[in-house]
TORTOR-639817 format. One record per residue (C-alpha): x, y, z. Coordinates in steps of 0.05 Angstrom, whole numbers, plus 32768, in hexadecimal, padded with zeros to 4 digits. Each point is the difference from the previous one (the first is absolute). Layout:
XYZ;...
end
This chain:
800080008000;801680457FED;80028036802B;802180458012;802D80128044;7FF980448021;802780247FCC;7FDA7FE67FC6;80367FCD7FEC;7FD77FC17FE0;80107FC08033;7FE17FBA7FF3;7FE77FD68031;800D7FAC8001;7FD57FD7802C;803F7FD08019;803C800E8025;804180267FDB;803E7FC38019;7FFA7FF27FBB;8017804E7FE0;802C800D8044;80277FBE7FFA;801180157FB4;80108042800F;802D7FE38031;80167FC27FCE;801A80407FC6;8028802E8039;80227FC18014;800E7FEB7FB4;801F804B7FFA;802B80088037;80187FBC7FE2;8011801D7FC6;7FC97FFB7FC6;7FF2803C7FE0;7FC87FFF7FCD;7FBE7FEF8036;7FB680077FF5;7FE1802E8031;7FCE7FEF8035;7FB980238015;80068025804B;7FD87FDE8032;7FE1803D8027;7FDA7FE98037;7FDF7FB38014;7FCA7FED802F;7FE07FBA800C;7FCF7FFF7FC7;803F80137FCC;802C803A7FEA;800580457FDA;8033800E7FCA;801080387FDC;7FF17FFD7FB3;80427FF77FCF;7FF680377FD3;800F7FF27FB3;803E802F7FEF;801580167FC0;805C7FED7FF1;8032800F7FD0;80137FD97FBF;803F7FF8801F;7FEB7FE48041;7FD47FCD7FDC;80317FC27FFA;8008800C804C;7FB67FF68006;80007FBE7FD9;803F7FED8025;7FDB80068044;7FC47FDE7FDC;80307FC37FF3;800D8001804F;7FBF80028016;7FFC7FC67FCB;80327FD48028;7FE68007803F;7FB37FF17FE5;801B7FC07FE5;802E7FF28034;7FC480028032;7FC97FE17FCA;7FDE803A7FFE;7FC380097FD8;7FC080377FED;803880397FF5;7FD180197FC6;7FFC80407FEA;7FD080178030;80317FE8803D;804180337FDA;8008804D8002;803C801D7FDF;80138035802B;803580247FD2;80387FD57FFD;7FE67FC8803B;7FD17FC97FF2;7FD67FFE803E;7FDA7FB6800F;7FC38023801E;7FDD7FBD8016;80207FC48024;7FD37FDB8011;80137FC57FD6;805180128009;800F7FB3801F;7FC37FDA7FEB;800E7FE97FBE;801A7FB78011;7FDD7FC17FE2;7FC77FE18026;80027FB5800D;7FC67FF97FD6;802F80167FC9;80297FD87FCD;803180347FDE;80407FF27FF1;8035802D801D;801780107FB4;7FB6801A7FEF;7FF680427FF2;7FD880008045;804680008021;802480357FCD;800280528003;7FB57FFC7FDE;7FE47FEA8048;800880458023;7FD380297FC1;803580347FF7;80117FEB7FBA;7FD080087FC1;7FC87FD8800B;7FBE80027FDC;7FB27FF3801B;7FE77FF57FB9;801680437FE4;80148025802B;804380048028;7FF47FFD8049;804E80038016;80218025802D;803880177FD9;7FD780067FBA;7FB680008008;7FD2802D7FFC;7FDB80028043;7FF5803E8027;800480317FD3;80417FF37FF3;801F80128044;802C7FBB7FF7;802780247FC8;8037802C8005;7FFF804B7FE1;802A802F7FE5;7FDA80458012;800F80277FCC;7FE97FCE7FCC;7FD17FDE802D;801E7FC07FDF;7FEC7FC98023;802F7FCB7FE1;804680257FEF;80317FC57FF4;7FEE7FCE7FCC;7FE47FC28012;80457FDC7FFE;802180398027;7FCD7FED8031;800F7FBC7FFE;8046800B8005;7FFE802C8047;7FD37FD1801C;80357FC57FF2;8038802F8016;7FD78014804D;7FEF7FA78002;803F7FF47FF8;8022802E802D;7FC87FEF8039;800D7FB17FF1;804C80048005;7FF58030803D;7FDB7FD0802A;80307FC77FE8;8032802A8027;7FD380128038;7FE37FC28013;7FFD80008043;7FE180507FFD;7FD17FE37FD2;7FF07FC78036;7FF8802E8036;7FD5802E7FE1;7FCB7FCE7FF0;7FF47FDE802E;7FDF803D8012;7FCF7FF87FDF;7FEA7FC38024;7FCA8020802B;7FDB802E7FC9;7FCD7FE97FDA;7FF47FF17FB4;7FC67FFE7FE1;7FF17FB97FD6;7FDD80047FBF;7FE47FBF7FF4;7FDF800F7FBE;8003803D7FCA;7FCE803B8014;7FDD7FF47FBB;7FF57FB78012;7FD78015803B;7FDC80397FDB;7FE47FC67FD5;7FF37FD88034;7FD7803B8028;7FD980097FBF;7FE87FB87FF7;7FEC7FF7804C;7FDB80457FFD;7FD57FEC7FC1;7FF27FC08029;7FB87FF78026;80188010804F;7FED7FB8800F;80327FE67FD4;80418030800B;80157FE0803A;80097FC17FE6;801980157FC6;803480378016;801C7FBE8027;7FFD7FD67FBE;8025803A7FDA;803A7FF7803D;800F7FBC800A;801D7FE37FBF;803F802E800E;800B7FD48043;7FE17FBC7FE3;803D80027FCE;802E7FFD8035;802D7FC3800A;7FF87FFD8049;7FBD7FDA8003;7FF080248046;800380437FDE;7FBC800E7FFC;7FEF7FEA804A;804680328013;7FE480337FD9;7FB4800B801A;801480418023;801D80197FBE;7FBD7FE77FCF;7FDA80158033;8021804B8000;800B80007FB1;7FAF7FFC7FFA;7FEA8027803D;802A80457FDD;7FE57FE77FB7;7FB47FF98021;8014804B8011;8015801A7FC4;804580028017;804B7FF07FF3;80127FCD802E;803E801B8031;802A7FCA8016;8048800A801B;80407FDF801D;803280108031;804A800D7FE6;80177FCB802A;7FC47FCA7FFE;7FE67FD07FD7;7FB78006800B;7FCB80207FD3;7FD28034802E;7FC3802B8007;7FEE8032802A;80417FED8026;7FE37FB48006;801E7FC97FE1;7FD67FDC7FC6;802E7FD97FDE;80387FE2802A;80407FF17FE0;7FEB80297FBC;8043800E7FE9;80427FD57FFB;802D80358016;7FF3803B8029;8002803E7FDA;804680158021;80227FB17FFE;7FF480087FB0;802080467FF4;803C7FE38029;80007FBF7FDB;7FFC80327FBC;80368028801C;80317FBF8018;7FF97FED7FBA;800C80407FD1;80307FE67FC1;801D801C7FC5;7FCC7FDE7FDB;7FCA800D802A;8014804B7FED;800B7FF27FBB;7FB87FE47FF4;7FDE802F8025;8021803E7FE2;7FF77FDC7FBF;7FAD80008013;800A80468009;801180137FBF;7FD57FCB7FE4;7FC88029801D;800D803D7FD9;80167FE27FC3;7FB87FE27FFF;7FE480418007;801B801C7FAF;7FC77FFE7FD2;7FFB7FC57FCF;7FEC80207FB6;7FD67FC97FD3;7FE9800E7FBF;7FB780117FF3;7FD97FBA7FEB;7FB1801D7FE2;7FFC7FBB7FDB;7FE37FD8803B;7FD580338023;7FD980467FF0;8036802B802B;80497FED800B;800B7FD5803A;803D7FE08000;802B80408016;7FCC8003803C;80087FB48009;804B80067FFB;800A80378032;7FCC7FDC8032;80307FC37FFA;80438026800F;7FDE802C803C;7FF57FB48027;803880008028;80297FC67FDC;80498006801C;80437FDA7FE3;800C7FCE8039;7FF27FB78009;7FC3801A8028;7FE0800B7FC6;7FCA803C800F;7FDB801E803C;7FB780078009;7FD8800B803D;7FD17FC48008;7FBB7FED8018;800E7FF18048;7FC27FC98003;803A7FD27FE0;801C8006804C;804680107FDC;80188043801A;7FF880437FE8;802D7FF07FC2;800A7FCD7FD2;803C7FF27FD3;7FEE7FDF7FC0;80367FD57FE0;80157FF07FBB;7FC07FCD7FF7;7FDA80097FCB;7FB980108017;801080348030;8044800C7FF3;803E801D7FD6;80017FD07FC5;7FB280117FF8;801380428003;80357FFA7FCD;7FC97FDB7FCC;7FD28042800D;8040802B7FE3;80117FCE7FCF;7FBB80077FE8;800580497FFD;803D7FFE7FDC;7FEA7FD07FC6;7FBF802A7FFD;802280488002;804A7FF47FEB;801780398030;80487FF68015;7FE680218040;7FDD7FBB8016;80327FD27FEE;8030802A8023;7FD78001803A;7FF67FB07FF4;80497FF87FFA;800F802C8043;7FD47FD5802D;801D7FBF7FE6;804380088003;80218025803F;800E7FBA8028;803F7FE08015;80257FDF7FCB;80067FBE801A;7FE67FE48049;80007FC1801B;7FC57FDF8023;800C7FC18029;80327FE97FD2;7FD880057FC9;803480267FD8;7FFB804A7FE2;7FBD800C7FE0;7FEE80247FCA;800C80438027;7FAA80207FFC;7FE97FB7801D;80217FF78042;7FCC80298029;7FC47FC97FFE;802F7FCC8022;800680328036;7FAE800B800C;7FD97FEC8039;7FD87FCC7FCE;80427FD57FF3;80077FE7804E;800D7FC07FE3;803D800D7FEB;801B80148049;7FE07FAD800D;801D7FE27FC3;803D80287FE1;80127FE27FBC;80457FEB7FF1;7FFB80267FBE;7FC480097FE1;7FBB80118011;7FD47FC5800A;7FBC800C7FEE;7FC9800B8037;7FBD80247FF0;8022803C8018;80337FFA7FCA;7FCF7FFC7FC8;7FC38029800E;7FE680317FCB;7FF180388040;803A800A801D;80317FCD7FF0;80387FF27FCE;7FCA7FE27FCD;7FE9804B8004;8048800F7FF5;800E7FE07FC8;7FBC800A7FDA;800F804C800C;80437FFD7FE6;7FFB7FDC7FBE;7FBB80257FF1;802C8047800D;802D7FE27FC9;7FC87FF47FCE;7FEB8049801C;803B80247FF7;802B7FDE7FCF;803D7FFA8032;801F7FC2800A;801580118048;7FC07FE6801B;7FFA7FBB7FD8;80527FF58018;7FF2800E804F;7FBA7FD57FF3;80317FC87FE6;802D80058037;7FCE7FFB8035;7FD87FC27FDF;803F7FE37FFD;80097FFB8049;7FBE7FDC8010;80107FB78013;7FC87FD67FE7;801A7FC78027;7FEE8020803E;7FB9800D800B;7FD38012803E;7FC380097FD0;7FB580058020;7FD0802C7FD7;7FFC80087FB3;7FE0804C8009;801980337FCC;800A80348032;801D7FE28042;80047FBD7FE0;80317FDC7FC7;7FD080187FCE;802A80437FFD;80377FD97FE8;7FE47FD47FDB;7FE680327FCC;804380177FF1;80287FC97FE8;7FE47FF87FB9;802980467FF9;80417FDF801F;802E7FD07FD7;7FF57FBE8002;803C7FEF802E;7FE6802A8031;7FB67FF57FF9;7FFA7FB17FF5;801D7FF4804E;7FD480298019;7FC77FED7FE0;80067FB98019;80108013803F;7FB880317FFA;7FD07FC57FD9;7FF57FCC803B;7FDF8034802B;7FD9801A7FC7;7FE47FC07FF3;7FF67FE88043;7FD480428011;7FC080007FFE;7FDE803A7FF6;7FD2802A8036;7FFC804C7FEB;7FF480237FBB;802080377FDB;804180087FEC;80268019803F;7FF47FCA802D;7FD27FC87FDA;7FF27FD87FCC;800D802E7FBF;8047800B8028;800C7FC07FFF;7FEB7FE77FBA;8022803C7FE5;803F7FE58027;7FFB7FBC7FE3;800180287FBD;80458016800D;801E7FC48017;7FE27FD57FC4;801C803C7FD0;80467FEE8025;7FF67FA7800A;7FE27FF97FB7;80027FB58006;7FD77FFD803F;7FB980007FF4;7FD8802E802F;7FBA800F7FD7;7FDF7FD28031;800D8027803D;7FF780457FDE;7FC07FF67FEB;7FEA7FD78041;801380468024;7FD9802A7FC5;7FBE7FD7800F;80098001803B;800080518002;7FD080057FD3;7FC97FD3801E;8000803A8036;7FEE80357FD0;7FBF802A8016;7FE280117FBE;7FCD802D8026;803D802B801B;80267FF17FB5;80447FF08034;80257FCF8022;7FF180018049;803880088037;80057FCF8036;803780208029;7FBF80148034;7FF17FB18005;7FB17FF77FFB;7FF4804D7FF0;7FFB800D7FB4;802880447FEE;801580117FB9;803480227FE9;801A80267FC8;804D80078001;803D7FE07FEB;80057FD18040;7FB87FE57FF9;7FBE80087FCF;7FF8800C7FB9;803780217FEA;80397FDD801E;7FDE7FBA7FE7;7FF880297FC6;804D800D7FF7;80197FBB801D;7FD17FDF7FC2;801E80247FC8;80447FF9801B;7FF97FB48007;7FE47FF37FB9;803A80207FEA;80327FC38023;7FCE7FC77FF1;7FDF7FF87FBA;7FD57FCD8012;7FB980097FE1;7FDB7FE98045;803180368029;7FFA802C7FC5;7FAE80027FFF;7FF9800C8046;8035803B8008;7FD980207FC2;7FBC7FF6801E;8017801E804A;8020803C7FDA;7FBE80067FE9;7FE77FFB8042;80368030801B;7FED80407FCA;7FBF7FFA800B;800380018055;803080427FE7;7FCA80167FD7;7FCF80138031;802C80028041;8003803F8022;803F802C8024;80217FD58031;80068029803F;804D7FFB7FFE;802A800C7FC6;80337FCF800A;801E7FD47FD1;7FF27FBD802B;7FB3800D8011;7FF480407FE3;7FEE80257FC2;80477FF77FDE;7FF27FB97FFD;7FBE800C7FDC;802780267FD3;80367FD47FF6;7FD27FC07FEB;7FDB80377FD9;803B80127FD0;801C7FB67FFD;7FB47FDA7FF6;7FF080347FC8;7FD280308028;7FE280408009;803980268028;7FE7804E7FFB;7FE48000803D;80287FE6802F;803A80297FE0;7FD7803A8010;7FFC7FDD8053;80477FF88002;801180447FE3;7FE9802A803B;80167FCF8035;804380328011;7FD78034800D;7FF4801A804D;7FB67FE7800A;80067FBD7FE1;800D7FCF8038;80007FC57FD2;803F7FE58011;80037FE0804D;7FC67FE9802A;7FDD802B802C;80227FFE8041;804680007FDE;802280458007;7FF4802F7FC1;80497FF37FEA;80017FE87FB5;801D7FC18004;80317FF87FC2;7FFE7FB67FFB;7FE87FDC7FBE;7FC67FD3801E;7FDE802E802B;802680427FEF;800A803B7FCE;80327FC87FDA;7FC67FD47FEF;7FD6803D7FE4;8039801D7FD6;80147FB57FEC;7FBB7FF47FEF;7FF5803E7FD6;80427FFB7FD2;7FF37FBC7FEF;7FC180107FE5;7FF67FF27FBB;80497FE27FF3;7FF77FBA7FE8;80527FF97FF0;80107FE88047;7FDB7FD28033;7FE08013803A;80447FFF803C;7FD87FD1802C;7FF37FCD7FCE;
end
């Protein structure tokens, strides 16, 4: 709350106690008498009484051009310390540049920013990099909300130059560049000063940080649906919205540890409010209203992890985090496509193009940044790999896309850029160097079973290994369709390499789905050489043929599967597998509702849903049908893939929007099975055309945050993918 002292001078009022601002004060002085010049400034703690404490207001003060660097340099050690402590919400609003000091005017969330048990992030994800505190460029759909960047606040975050009322200055790479220079000077400061550094925070063991258990957007939605709810039902349902982020949990006794927290989380949503839940620096319990809810909550009290982070600061550790730095404001430049007004009535591909490079889509194993939909019971962040349906290499088949659809150096570039900056050669488990843009899958939180069962040399397979979602089956189909994309033979060789180093002879094999399955892989060896394919095709046919099958649609059912057997009779000639293809087409097809003109989904078990997308319904079916008759010719096979196409265009014919855009369930798969069955394809070119825009919420379900997710199955990849594609029968659809 705002308000003015005696003397007119505006003071703001916080309803908790000031340890927090007093202990930082305290934290910088010591840091300077140390030594370290280039400090952020602090806020003046005026007076404090039992229900909180007055502070004066940090006024936003014009500099000089030439005391701008110095700005950026303290900006780069306020940096340091955020991620030294896991700091987080430093947004725009929570930053006043007073002249030539960056002033944090908000602290609440200084220590809190350690994982939760309840999440599963690797300490290499993004989650755990520079991005955690908010300081660097960060985007909430269009807009930057950063600290040091966005736009927030009218601006009071940004430094200016008062006689040009400038409010950049220094190029975004001079930027960059002072930032790296005040990191690095902090980081090799408190490698000297360790035991300072020790002292000083354990100080911060009795204040109190505030937790945030789930984006302030995500509860906005949630408030929205409970309040359009009859009273007699919000109850229940504010509880129902809750507890998937606790049933998740690995700890089977979560839920019954965490009543005090479900029961808090939908009391302040019944309300209409943000839920306010906060830690001690020194504890490890989640609390309310100064009562604990959630004992146990974290792993590491908030002070134990910034000393663990400090014990272990590295020349590596600074050299990938300044690297993220820059990385931040490189992806900031503008990326130029030409104007496309073939496909649509306005040109959308620039649009599209600049959407795609304002997602926050760094160059580190990582892979990109997003703020997620905490009802996954994940964390705040998530850190997408290089998997296909979520991931980089999807990513990278949106730009090839672009590219073969525009022909602007300015994409491929970009393409090029996000593939390449890895190490030249690591070694995993013995495995050997690999090609240098793979390695970072083997290091992800979904290949545990390699920390079991280490191969000696190669990779055995496991469904991990060959899943279409977000293993290397994903991997490799991206690759060798970015060389049919692109024309560059890079791809194709580093697709090579890595199918080379799948051992057939080992095998922990379960599940023949396409995307978390063997079906990912198995669609991707009639475009490998025989050498390479025929191993692993026998190693892939038993399960195929001892499955039977249990769901439809192409992701996880029957037209998957048949559509799998497809490939692997394209690559074993002289085994006969019409038999079982056409026992799994029947079988699919006896299920077809001719009053709904679709294949029903039986992922819900005795409830009958249809669906329209890629993973299930018409149009995947659709696309899985012409794709098979073109690795089987036999008439039987033949017939019935021409007669479900049928089917397929004339479910598209009449279907409606889908409520997402997506390219898995949404209206880019329409579109897709559209342009390859031969269909009308205006309209939903016209759909995916405005889906960039700020009102279209198309592209992430409803409580997810309103950050555009850049991924190709349920991203802004699929839509551009979906749109340049259009209309080009000289290449096959990547997935197939």
């Amino acid at each position: 709350m705002l308000f003015s002292d005696q003397h007119g001078d505006p003071i703001i009022y916080k309803p908790r106690d000031a340890a927090t601002e007093r202990t930082w004060k305290d934290f910088l002085c010591a840091l300077r008498c140390a030594g370290l010049v280039d400090l952020p400034g602090w806020v003046e703690v005026l007076s404090e009484d039992e229900g909180g404490h007055r502070e004066a207001v940090v006024q936003h003060l014009p500099t000089t051009r030439e005391a701008l660097p110095g700005y950026y340099r303290r900006c780069g050690t306020l940096l340091f310390f955020a991620w030294l402590f896991g700091a987080t919400d430093l947004h725009g609003e929570n930053l006043i540049a007073c002249g030539d000091v960056p002033v944090p005017v908000d602290l609440e969330t200084l220590f809190s920013g350690v994982e939760a048990r309840t999440s599963d992030m690797l300490l290499e994800s993004l989650a755990w990099s520079v991005y955690r505190s908010h300081l660097l460029p960060q985007f909430d759909g269009r807009t930057d909300i950063s600290g040091f960047t966005g736009t927030n606040a009218e601006g009071k975050n940004l430094p200016f130059v008062a006689e040009t009322a400038d409010k950049q200055g220094l190029s975004l790479q001079e930027m960059a560049e002072a930032i790296c220079a005040g990191f690095e000077t902090a980081f090799h400061f408190a490698e000297a000063h360790r035991p300072l550094l020790e002292t000083e925070i354990r100080r911060f063991g009795k204040c109190r940080f505030r937790v945030i258990l789930r984006p302030t957007d995500t509860y906005g939605k949630m408030i929205q649906l409970l309040n359009a709810l009859p009273e007699a039902q919000r109850e229940r349902y504010a509880h129902a919205l809750i507890l998937p982020a606790y049933q998740r949990d690995r700890d089977p006794e979560r839920v019954q540890k965490a009543r005090g927290a479900i029961r808090e989380e939908a009391a302040a949503l019944l309300r209409g409010d943000i839920p306010l839940f906060t830690v001690s620096g020194d504890g490890l319990d989640l609390l309310c209203r100064n009562e604990c809810v959630l004992k146990d909550y974290l792993r590491l009290s908030p002070v134990d992890f910034a000393l663990g982070r400090l014990a272990g600061l590295s020349a590596p550790e600074l050299e990938k985090q300044t690297a993220l730095i820059r990385t931040a404001y490189d992806a900031l430049r503008p990326l130029p496509v030409s104007e496309d007004t073939e496909t649509a009535s306005e040109p959308i591909f620039p649009a599209l193009a600049e959407e795609l490079a304002r997602c926050r889509i760094p160059h580190h194993p990582g892979a990109y940044i997003r703020l997620a939909a905490d009802s996954s019971g994940k964390g705040y962040f998530q850190s997408a790999g290089w998997g296909l349906y979520d991931g980089l290499s999807g990513i990278l088949c949106a730009y090839g896309a672009l590219y073969r659809k525009t022909g602007a150096p300015e994409v491929l570039e970009r393409l090029l850029e996000l593939y390449g900056p890895m190490p030249a050669a690591l070694s995993i488990r013995g495995i050997g160097p690999m090609p240098k843009h793979l390695v970072s899958l083997l290091a992800s939180e979904r290949s545990q079973s390699y920390e079991k069962n280490p191969p000696a040399s190669f990779l055995a397979l496991t469904d991990t290994v060959c899943a279409l979602g977000d293993g290397l089956g994903g991997i490799l189909a991206a690759l060798l369709h970015l060389a049919e994309l692109t024309g560059l033979k890079l791809f194709r060789a580093d697709a090579l390499a890595l199918a080379g180093r799948l051992d057939p002879s080992r095998c922990k094999l379960n599940s023949t789905d396409l995307l978390n399955g063997t079906g990912g892989l198995a669609l991707q060896l009639p475009k490998l050489p025989e050498s390479v394919a025929r191993p692993l095709a026998e190693a892939l046919l038993p399960l195929f043929l001892e499955t039977e099958p249990t769901l439809t649609g192409l992701a996880h059912g029957a037209a998957g599967q048949a559509l799998c057997l497809g490939a692997l009779q394209t690559v074993l000639p002289e085994r006969d597998l019409r038999a079982p293809i056409v026992k799994l087409l029947r079988w699919e097809d006896a299920l077809f509702d001719e009053a709904a003109g679709n294949w029903p989904d039986l992922r819900r078990g005795s409830k009958r849903d249809f669906m329209g997308g890629w993973c299930a319904g018409a149009p995947g079916v659709g696309l899985a049908r012409q794709r098979l008759a073109e690795y089987v010719t036999d008439p039987e096979i033949t017939a019935i893939c021409r007669a479900d196409q049928a089917r397929s265009l004339a479910w598209l014919d009449r279907a409606g929007f889908a409520r997402r855009d997506g390219l898995c369930c949404g209206s880019a798969a329409r579109l897709m099975a559209a342009s390859r069955l031969g269909g009308e394809t205006g309209r939903w070119v016209r759909r995916l055309a405005g889906t960039n825009t700020a009102d279209s919420p198309r592209l992430y379900h409803m409580l997810d945050t309103a950050d555009h997710n850049a991924g190709l199955m349920q991203g802004l990849g699929g839509v551009i993918y979906a749109l340049a594609m259009t209309g080009d029968p000289g290449i096959g659809g990547m997935l197939l």
